[in-house]
DOMIKOL-111263 format. One record per residue: x, y, z of N, C-alpha, C in turn. Coordinates in pm, whole numbers, plus 50000, padded with zeros to 5 digits. Layout:
N
XYZXYZXYZ...
# end
This chain:
353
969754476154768968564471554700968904461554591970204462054537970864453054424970454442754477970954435354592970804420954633969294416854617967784424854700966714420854688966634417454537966594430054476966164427654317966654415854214967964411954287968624400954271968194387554283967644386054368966724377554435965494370454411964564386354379964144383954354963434381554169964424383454104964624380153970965444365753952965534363654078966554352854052967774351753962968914362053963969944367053901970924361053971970954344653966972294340554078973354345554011973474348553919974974356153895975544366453955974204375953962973874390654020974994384854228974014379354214973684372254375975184373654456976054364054344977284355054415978084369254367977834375254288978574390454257978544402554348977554400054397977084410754521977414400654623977704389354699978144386454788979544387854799980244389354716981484388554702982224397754738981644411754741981924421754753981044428354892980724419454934980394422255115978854425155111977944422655009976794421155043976124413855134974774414055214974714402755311973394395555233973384378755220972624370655131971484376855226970214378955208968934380855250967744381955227967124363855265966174365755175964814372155217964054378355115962814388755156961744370155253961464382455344960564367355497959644360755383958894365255266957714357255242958194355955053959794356255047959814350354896959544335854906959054329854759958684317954736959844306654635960094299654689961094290654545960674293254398959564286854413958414280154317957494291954248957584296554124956724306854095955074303154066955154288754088953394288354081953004289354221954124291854344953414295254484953124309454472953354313654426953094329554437952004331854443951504344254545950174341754580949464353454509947844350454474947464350754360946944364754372947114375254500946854389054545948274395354494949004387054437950404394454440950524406354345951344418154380951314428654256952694432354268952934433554153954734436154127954864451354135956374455154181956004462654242956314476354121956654475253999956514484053910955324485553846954364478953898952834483653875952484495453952952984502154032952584506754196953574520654126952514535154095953664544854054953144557054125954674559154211954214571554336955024581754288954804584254154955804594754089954494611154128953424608354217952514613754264952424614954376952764603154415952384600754582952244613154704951224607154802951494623254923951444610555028951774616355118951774603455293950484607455341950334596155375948554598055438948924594655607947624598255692948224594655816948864585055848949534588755991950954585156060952054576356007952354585755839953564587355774953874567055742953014555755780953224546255762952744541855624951344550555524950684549655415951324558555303950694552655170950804565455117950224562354985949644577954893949134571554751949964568354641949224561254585949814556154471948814554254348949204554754236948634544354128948264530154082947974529154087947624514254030946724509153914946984506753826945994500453681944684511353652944754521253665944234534653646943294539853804943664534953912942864538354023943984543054111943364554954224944594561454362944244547554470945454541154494945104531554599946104537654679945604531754851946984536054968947674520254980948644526555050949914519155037950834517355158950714509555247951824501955354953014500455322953934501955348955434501955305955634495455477956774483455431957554477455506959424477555504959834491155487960754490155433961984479355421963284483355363964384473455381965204474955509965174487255600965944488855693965024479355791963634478655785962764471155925962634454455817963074451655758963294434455724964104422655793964764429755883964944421756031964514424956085963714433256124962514435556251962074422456250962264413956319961214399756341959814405656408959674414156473958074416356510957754426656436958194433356342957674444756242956864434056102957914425556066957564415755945956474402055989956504402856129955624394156169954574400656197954134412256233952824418756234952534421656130953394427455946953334430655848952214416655799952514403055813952364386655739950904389155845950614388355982949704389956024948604401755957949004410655965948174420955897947384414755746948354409255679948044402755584947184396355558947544383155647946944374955660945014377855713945094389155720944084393455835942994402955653943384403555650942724417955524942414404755404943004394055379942864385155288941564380155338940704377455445939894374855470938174387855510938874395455457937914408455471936664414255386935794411055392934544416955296933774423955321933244430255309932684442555375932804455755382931264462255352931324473455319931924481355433931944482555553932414490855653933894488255726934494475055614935584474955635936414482955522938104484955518938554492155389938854480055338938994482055175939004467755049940364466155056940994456555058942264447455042942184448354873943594452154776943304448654694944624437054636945774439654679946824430754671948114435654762949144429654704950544430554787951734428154712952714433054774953974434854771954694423254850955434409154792955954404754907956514395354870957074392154728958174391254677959574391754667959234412054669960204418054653960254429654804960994436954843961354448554908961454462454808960584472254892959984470654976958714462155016958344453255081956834447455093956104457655164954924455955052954014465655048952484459155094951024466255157950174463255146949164472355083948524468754946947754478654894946174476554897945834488154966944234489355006943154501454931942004500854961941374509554862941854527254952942194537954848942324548754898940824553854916940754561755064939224569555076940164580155096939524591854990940474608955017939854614555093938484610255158938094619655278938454618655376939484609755425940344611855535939804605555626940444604655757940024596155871939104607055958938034596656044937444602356136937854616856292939234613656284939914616456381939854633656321940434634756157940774650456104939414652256100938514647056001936744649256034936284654956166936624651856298936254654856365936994670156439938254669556438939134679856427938274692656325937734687056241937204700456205935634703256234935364694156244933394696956286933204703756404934194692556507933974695256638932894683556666931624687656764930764678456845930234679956688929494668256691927974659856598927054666556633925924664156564924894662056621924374645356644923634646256753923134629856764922594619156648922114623656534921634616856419923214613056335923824622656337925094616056233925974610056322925874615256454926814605556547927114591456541925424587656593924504576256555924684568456464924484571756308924764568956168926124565656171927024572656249928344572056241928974556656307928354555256463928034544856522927604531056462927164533356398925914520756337927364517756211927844527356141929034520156039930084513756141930724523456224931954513456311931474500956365929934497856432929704489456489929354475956408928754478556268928394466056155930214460456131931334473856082932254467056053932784456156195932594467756249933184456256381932694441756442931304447056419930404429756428930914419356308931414424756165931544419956091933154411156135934204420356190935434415456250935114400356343934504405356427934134394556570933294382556541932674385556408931944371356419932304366056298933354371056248934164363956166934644347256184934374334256098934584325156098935994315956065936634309656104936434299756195936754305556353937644319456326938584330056443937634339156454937504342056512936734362956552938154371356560937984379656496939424393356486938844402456609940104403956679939644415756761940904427656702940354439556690940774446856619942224453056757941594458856826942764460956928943254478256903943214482356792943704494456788942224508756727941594503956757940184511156736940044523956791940474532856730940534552456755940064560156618939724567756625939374575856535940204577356396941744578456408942514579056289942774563256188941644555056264941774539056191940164538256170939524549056139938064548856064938094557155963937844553655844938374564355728936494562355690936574579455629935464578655516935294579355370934694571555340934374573055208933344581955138933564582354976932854591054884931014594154959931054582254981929624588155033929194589055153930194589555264930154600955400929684586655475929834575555446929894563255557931634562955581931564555255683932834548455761933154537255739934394532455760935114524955700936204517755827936504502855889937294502956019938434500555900939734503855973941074502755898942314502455987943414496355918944254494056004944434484056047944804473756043945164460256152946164457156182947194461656227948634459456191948984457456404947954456456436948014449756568946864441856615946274432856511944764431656499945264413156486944464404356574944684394256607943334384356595943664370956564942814360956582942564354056668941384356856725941474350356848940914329956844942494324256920941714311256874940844304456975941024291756992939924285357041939844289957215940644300657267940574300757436939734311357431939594320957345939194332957312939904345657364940794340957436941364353257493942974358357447943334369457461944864371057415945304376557563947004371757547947594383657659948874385157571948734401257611950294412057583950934407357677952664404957643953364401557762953734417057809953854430157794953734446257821952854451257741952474459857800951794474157709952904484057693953184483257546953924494957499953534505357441953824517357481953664531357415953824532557285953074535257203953684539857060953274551956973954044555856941954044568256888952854569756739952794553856671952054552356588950734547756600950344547456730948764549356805948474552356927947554560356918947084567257045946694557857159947284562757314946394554157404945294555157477944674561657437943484571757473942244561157441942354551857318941174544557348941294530157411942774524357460942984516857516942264509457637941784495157651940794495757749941644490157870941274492557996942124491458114942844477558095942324465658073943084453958090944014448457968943844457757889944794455957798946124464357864945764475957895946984486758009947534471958138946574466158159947544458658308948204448258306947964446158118948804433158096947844420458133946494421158137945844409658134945294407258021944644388458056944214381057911942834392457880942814395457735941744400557756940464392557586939324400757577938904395157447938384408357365937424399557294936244413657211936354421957182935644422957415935614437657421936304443857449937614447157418938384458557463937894466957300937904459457238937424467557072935944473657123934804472457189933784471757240933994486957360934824486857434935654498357531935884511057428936874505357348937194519857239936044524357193935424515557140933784524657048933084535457145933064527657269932644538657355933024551457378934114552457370935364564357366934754570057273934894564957157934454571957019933274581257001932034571657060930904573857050930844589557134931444586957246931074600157343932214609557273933074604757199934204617957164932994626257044932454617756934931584623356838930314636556883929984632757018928714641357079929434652157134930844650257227931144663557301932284668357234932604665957128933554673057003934904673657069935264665057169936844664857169937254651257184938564644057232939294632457262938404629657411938624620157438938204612157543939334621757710939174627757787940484632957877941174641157825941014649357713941664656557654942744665257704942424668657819942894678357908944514669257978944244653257985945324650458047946464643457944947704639757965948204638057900948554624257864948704618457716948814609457624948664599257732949954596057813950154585257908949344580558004948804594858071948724593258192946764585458179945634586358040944644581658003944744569358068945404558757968945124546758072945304542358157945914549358255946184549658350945064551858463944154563558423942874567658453942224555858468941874550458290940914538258329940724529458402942444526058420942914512758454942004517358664942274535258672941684534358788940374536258820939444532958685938144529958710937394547758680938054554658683937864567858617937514566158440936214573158407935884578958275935844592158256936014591358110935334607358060933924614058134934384621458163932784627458223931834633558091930654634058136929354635557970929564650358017930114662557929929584677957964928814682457832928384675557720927404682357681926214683157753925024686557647923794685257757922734678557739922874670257850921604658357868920864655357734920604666157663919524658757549920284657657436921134655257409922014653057312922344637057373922134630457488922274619557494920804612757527919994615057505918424603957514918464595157450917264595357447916674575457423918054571357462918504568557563919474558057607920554556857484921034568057473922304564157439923864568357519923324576157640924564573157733924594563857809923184557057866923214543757915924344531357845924054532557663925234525457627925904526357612926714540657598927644538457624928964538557749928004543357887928584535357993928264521257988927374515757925927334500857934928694493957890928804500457731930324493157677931694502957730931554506457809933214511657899932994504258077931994493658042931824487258231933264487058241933594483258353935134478158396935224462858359934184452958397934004439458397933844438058189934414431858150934594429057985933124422957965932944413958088931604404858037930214413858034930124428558129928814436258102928744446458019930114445457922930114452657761929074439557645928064447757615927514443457466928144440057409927744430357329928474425357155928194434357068928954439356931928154444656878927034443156812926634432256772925674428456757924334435956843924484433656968923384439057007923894452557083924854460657021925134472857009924104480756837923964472556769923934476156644922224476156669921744464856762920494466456787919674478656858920514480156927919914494557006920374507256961921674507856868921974523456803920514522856663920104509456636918934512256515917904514556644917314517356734916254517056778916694535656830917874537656896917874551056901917924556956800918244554556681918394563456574916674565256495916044557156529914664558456483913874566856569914224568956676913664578756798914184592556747915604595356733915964610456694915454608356525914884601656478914644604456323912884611356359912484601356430911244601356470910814619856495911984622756648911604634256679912434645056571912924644856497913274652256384912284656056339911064642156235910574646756156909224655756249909284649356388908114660356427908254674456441909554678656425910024689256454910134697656295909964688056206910084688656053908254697256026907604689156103906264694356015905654702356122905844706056244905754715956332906414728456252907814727156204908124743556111907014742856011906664732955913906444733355795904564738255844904024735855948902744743855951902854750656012903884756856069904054774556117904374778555977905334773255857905334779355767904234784755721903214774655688901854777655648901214789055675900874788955786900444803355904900874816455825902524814255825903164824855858902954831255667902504821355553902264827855416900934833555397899764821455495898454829755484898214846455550899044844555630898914856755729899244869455639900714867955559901134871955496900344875055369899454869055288898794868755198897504880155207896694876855346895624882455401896334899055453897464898055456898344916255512898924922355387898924913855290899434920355211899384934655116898124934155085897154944055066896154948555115896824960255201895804966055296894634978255302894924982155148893944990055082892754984355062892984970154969891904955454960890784951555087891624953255160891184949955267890354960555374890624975855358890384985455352888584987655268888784986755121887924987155041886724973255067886934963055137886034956155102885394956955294885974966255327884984970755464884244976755445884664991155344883925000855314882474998255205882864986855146881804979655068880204972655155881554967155271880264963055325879624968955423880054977255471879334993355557878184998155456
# end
């Protein structure tokens, strides 16, 4: 660590002292010559105090302090600073959150990237990701499902019609939707999340397995190694949507690998809750956004249009179901009122005999 800190203090004395003695010169991928390039998100990294810290999911985050607030925290360590595709998805990621506004996205607040370790610091939500949320609820009901829907789908419309590029997020599962203080959702994560330029399409030269995301919401043509766009982000929501109603993973039963594999053979999750937990057409959409063909998946945009038109239908039949109790209540106090005293009632027969 002598050499970074070296470096990046600019201690050429330090420098040629530690080379001398078999250090290797190395400079951090995004130090700057010039200290007026330094970019203006930058945070040093003795601002950042994890004399607290706990690891937040898949051991890549973690909390910290910062200028009196808990923010989370990306670590790029010094052993992965020759990773050329670890530090190049790290600068991408970057590059990607610097352009982010939005409430249903998580807040970018600065970085580490100076010095080693390079860090990315984002707003902490302590209610955890959707994935443990759901781990403990189990199935939804259709109104918070819905509600739930309508946050992933604004952030995500917010991703895709992003200007001058549309972001396609690419890694869209449950443990990359965090919630916040007040029980909305939040998309998070980009650290495989791309700009799509003027062809609109990307291709993976493989699909690789990784241990640091699930392939369960993977959409088939991203599995076969073709160009794909959007909607493969458009594919996952679907996953999501039906994991929220029948309270488990998408195939749960089969194993990690063998999912996209399924898709890729035109096989879905089958619906086993029951039928009315999916009306007003909301399993219509979401076999709409898992078609096989990319082009007869919705935008979200007009995903966002039809989860507000179903969600006004289950609000709708809620509240009728709201004032159907509330005048059986009624009933059930007069009744009560008129039985209460049955002597009263007794005496004012005998009155009128």
């Amino acid at each position: 660590m002598g050499e970074y800190d070296a470096i990046h203090y600019k201690n050429h004395e330090v420098i040629k002292l530690l080379e001398k003695h078999g250090a290797k010169s190395m400079m951090v991928p995004m130090h700057v010559q010039n200290f007026q390039e330094i970019p203006e998100y930058e945070i040093g990294p003795d601002e950042l105090d994890f004399s607290n810290s706990v690891e937040i999911t898949k051991g890549t985050f973690r909390t910290a302090s910062w200028r009196g607030i808990e923010v989370a925290v990306k670590k790029i360590g010094e052993d992965l600073i020759t990773d050329e595709d670890k530090v190049r998805a790290f600068i991408d990621e970057l590059a990607l959150l610097q352009k982010m506004r939005h409430p249903n996205v998580v807040q970018f607040l600065g970085a580490v990237t100076q010095s080693t370790p390079m860090m990315i610091v984002t707003e902490y939500l302590p209610k955890g990701d959707l994935r443990a949320f759901l781990k403990r609820k189990g199935s939804l009901k259709p109104v918070l499902a819905v509600r739930f829907a309508l946050d992933i789908a604004r952030g995500m419309n917010y991703l895709h019609e992003n200007k001058p590029e549309a972001i396609v997020h690419r890694d869209l599962e449950p443990s990359n939707i965090l919630r916040d203080d007040s029980g909305h959702l939040k998309v998070a994560d980009f650290g495989v999340s791309k700009l799509l330029k003027v062809a609109k399409t990307v291709k993976q030269d493989k699909f690789i397995f990784s241990p640091e995301t699930s392939c369960r919401y993977v959409a088939p043509e991203v599995f076969r190694n073709e160009e794909y766009d959007l909607k493969v982000d458009v594919f996952s929501f679907a996953l999501i949507l039906q994991e929220m109603i029948e309270g488990r993973p998408p195939f749960f039963t089969k194993q990690e690998e063998e999912v996209p594999k399924a898709y890729a053979e035109k096989e879905r999750p089958p619906f086993s809750a029951p039928e009315r937990l999916y009306s007003h057409g909301l399993r219509e959409l979401i076999e709409k956004c898992w078609s096989e063909n990319p082009a007869d998946r919705p935008t979200f945009r007009e995903i966002i249009r039809r989860l507000d038109g179903i969600d006004y239908l289950f609000m709708q039949k809620r509240r009728w179901k709201i004032n159907i109790f509330k005048c059986f209540e009624g009933f059930e106090v007069l009744w009560r009122k008129n039985h209460a005293c049955p002597s009263n009632l007794s005496s004012r027969f005998s009155t009128r005999q």
